[in-house]
C-alpha positions in Angstrom: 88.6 85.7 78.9 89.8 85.4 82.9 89.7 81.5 82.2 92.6 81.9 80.1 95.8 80.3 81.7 97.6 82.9 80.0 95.9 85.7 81.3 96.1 84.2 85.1 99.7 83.7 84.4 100.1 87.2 83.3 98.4 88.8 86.2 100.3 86.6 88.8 97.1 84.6 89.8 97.4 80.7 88.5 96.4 79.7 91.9 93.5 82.5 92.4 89.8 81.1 91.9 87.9 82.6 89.0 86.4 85.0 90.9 89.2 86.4 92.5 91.2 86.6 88.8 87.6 88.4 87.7 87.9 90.9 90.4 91.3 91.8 89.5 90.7 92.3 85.8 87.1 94.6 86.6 89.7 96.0 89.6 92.6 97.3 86.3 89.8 97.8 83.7 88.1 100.4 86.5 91.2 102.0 86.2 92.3 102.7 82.6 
């Protein structure tokens, strides 16, 4: 869920808009 404050926190991206903490998690999922 990237509207987790958690999750933001976790990647570094409170301030990010959803769409930019969206693109990061497709960005890390792309590369498991």
């Amino acid at each position: 869920r990237w509207h987790d404050p958690a999750i933001r926190k976790h990647l570094g991206l409170e301030k990010a808009s959803d769409a930019e903490v969206f693109a990061e998690i497709r960005k890390r999922k792309d590369n498991f």
